[in-house]
TORTORFI-234303 format. One line per field, with one value per residue (C-alpha): x, y, z; chain. Coordinates in steps of 0.001 Angstrom, whole numbers, plus 500000, padded with zeros to 6 digits. Layout:
BEGIN
px [X ...]
py [Y ...]
pz [Z ...]
unit [A ...]
***
This chain:
BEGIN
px [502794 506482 506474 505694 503202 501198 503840 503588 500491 497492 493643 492771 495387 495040 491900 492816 494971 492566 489997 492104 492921 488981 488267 490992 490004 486634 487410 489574 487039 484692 487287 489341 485374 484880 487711 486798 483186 483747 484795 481581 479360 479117 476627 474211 475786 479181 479129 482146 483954 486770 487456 490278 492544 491754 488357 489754 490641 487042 483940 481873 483969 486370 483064 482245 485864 485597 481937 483153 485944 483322 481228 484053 485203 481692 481987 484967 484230 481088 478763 476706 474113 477043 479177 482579 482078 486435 485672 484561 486609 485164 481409 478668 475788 474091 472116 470968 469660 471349 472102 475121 478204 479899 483498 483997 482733 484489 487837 486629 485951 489477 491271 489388 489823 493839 493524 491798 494303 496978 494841 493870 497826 498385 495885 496698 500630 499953 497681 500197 503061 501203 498589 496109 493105 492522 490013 492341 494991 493125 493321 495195 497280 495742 496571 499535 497933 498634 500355 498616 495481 494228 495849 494749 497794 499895 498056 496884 500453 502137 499617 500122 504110 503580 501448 503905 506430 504503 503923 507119 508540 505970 507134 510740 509828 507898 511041 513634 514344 517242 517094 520116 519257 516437 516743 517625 520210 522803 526333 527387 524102 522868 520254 519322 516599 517347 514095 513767 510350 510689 512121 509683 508696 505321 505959 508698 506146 504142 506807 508128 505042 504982 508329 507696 504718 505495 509502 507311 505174 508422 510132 507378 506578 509981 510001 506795 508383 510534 508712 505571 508058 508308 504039 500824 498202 495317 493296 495548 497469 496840 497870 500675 504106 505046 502782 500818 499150 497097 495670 494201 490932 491658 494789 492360 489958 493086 494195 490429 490571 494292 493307 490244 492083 494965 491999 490549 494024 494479 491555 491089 493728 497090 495392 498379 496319 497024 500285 503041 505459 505477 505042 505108 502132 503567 504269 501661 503227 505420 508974 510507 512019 513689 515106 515319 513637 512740 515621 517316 518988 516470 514272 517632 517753 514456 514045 517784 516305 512845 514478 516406 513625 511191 513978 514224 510631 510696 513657 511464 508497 510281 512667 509698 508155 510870 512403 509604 512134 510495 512083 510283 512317 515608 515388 514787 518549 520171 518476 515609]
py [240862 241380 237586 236916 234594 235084 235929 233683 231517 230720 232568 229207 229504 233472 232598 229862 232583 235341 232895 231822 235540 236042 233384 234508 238391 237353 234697 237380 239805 238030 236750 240429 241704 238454 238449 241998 241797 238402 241018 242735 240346 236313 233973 231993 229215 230833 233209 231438 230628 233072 235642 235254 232398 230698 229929 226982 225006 225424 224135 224506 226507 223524 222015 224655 224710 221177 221921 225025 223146 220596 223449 225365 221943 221214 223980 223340 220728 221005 219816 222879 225091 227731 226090 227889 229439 228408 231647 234191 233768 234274 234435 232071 234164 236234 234821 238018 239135 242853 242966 245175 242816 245593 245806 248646 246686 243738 246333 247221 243678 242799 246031 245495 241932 242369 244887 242306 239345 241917 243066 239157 238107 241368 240760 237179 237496 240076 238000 235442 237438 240071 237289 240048 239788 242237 244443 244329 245794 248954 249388 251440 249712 248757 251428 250376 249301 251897 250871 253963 253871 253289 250900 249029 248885 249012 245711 246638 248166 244984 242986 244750 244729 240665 241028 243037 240573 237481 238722 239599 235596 234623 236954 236150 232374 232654 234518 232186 230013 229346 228877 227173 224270 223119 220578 222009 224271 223153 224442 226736 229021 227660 229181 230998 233666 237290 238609 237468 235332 232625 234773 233301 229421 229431 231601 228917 226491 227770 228051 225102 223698 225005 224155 220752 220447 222772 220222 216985 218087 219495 216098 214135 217030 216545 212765 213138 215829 212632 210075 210952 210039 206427 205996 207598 206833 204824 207110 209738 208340 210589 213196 215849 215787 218998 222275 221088 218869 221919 222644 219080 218381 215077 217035 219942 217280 215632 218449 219367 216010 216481 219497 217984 215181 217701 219483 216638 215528 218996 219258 215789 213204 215643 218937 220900 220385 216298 216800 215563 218764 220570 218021 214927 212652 209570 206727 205735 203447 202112 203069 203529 199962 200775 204285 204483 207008 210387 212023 215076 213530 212778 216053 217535 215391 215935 219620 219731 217541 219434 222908 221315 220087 223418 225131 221932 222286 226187 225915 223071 224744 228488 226643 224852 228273 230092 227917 225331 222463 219648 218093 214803 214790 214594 210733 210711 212473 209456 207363 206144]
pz [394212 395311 395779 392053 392776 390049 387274 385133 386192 383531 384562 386501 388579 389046 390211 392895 394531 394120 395676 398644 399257 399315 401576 404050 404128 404666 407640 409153 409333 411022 412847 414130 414864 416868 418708 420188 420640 422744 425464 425688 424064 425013 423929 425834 427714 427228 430106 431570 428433 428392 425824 423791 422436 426017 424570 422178 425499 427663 427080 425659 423146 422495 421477 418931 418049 416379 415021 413366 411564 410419 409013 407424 405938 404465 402575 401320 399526 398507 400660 400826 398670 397881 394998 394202 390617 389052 386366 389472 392746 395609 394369 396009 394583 396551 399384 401533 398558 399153 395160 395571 394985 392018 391060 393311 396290 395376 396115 399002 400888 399227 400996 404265 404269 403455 406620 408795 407889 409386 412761 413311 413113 415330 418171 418231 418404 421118 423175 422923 423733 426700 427827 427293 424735 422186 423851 426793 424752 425077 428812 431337 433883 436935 440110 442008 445747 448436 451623 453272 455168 458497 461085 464106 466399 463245 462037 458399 457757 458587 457138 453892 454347 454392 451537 449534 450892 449914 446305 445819 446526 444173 441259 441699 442271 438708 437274 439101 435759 433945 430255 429604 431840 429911 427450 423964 424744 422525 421082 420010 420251 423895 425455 422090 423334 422019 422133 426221 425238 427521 430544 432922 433414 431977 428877 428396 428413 425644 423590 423576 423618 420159 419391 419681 417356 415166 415013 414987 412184 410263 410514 409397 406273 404988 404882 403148 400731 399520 400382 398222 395453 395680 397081 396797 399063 397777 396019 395270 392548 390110 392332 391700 393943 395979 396422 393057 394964 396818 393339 392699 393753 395634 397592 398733 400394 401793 402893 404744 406337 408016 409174 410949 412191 413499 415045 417284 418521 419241 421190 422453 423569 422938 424143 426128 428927 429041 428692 431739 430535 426586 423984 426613 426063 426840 424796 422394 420217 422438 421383 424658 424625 421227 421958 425410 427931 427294 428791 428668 426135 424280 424176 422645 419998 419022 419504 417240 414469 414735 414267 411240 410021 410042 408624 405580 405140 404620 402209 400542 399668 399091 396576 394549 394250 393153 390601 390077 391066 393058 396058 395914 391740 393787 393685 390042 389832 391753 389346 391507]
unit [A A A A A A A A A A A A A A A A A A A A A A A A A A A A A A A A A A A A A A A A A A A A A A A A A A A A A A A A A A A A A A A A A A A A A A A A A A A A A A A A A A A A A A A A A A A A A A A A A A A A A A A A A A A A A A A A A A A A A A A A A A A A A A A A A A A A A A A A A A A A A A A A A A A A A A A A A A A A A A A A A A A A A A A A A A A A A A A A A A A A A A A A A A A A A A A A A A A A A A A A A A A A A A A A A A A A A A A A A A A A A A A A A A A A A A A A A A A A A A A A A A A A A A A A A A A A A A A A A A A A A A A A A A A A A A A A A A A A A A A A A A A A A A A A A A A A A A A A A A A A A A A A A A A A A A A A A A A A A A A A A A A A A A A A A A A A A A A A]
***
């Protein structure tokens, strides 16, 4: 526990975190073995539903996306025959019936499931930085094609000349991108990229695809960090500020139902695929004739505050678990 997580917390709360660590080890085993076997393996109706993190965005599988988030949040909170025992993490009984659920077994699905949270984050960071799936991380490179072979009046060797020719304008078109033009680039870093991720247009893209909702949800966590001194929403009175409020039974469901929500807008009207460029979905609530256009400008300011932001919100919640302090008790200091 280099972390110290569970220092100094009471046998209730050992057993929240031993729980959450159970959940996750299983979830990422079925997940690691799932993400492999979808390369050999599909399931009728999903023949053309490709393998990988590409599945979330075709159907059917953004279907089954939401429907598996509506399961897993069923069971969350309770709306299922396997009830959470608080005194024995992680233990819903035993309804295979295979009667072998010992202390010694219990260390092994812990270890294995610790092993798959690792492989899951590993084949999905690769996929995301390669493009390749997880099985796919397994093969060989594909045989360079030979500009040898038979010839008609010279024909196939300048056909495949123009090929080579044609392909290679198309690779150095994809590659012809500057990342200092692009909104975001700001003193005195610039164009920060040190690890070359967004050398190419389209891996550009995805990252600032992700840069942008990852910044918009930043923003609007640390307003709530302070905000959630002053209000509660109705219903949630009686629940505690900062990370407490994962612990409390109202929060948890809260938090299920976010997640949901963040889910369909994920996969319905703000799926990547709607969007005019990363992050651009228009203007839904109308705020271009307050602010102005979404510039150049603009973007900057946003990506600037959103990178301030993630970094608040980090500082936020490591800070709270450190030294206990609460953000949202700042007010109380200034005397409000």
């Amino acid at each position: 526990d280099p972390m110290g997580f569970s220092k100094n917390c009471t046998e209730q709360e050992w057993n929240k975190l031993r729980g959450a660590e159970i959940k996750h080890g299983r979830a990422a085993m079925m997940g690691s073995l799932g993400l492999t076997v979808q390369s050999i393996y599909k399931l009728p109706g999903y023949e053309n539903v490709p393998p990988g993190l590409g599945a979330q965005w075709t159907e059917p599988g953004s279907t089954t996306l939401v429907v598996v988030f509506f399961l897993i949040g069923c069971l969350e909170i309770g709306l299922s025959p396997w009830r959470d025992n608080p005194d024995v993490p992680g233990d819903y009984g035993d309804p295979l019936n295979l009667g072998n659920y010992t202390e010694e077994m219990r260390n092994k699905e812990l270890n294995n499931g610790r092993m798959a949270m690792f492989a899951t984050l590993g084949i999905v960071s690769a996929e995301l930085y390669t493009g390749s799936t997880g099985a796919a991380q397994f093969a060989i490179a594909a045989p360079k094609a030979s500009t040898k072979g038979a010839s008609f009046c010279g024909a196939s060797r300048k056909a495949g000349v123009a090929s080579q020719t044609g392909c290679r304008a198309e690779l150095l078109g994809r590659h012809a991108f500057e990342l200092k033009s692009q909104p975001g680039a700001s003193a005195p870093l610039g164009a920060f990229d040190p690890l070359k991720l967004s050398s190419t247009q389209e891996r550009f893209d995805k990252f600032r695809t992700s840069e942008v909702k990852h910044g918009r949800v930043a923003m609007l966590a640390a307003l709530g960090s302070i905000f959630q001194h002053f209000v509660h929403g109705p219903g949630a009175e009686n629940v505690p500020n900062g990370m407490m409020a994962f612990q409390d039974p109202t929060g948890e469901k809260g938090v299920v139902a976010m997640t949901l929500a963040c889910g369909f807008l994920e996969l319905g009207p703000w799926a990547d695929a709607f969007a005019k460029e990363p992050g651009n979905f228009g203007d839904p609530a109308g705020l271009g004739k307050d602010i102005g256009s979404y510039d150049d400008s603009m973007k900057t300011k946003e990506l600037n505050n959103g990178r301030l932001a993630m970094l608040a919100t980090m500082g936020v919640i490591a800070a709270e678990l450190v030294t206990g302090d609460r953000v949202s008790d700042i007010p109380t200091n200034f005397g409000y």
